[in-house]
C-alpha positions as CSV (number, residue, x, y, z in Angstrom):
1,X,84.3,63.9,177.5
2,X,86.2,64.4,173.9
3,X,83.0,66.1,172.2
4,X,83.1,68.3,175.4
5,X,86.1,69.2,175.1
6,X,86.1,70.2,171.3
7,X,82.7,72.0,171.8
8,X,84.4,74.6,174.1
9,X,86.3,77.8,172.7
10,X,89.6,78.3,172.5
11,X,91.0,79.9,175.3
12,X,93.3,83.3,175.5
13,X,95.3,82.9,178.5
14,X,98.6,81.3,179.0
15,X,97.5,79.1,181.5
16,X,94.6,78.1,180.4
17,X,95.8,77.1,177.1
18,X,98.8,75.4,178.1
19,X,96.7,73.2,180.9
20,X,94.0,72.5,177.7
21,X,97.7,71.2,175.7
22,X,98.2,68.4,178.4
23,X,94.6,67.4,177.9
24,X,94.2,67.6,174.4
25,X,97.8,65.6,173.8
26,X,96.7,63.0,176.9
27,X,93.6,62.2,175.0
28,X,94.9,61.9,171.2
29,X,98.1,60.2,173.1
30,X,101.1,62.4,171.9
31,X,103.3,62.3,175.1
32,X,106.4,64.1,173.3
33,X,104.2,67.0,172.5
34,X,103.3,67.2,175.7
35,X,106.8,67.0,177.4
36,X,107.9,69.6,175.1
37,X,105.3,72.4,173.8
38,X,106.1,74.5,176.5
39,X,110.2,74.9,176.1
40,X,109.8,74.4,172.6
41,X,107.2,77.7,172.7
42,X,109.8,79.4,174.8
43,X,112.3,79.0,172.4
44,X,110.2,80.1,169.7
45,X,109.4,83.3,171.1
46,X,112.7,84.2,172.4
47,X,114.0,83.5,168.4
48,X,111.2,84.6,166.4
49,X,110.5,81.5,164.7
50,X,107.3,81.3,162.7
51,X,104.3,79.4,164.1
52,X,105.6,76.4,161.5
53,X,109.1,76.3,162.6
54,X,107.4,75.7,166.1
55,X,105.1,73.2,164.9
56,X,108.1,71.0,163.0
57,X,109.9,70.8,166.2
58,X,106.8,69.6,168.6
59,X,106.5,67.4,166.1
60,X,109.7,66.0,165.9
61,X,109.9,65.7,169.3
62,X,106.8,63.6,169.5
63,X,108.3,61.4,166.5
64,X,112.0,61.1,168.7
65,X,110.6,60.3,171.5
66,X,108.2,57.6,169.7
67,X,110.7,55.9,168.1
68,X,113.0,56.0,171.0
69,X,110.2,54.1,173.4
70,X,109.7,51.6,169.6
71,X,113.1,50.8,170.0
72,X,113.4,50.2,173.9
73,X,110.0,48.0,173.5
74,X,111.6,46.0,170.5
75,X,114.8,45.3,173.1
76,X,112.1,44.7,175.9
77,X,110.7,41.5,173.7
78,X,114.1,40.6,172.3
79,X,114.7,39.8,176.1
80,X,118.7,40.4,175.8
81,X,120.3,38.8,178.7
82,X,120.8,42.1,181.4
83,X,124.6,42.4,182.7
């Protein structure tokens, strides 16, 4: 299914290439990007940020939300009494 999917062209409409997003960041596992490359490309448009400006804040949204779910994992297995 992976080699399938990079064998295919890249696709011009909206649509299409946002639904081809979710798939690519499901199978390379990056859940931030996907929770956030669509507001994130609204924003950019509606600003005129560069393609790079876009890319550092996916990005950085992917890292957050990483180290977020690290942290909530780490007081998961610290098993902290619940009040």
């Amino acid at each position: 299914m992976t080699t399938e999917l990079l064998k295919n062209s890249t696709p011009t409409d909206k649509k299409t290439i946002s639904n081809r997003i979710v798939e690519l960041t499901k199978i390379i596992h990056l859940p931030g990007i996907r929770s956030s490359f669509k507001e994130e490309a609204n924003y950019a448009r509606e600003n005129g940020d560069s393609y790079e400006i876009y890319l550092n804040s996916v990005l950085e949204n992917e890292l957050n939300k990483r180290q977020h779910n690290r942290m909530l994992a780490r007081i998961r297995l610290a098993k902290f009494p619940v009040k």
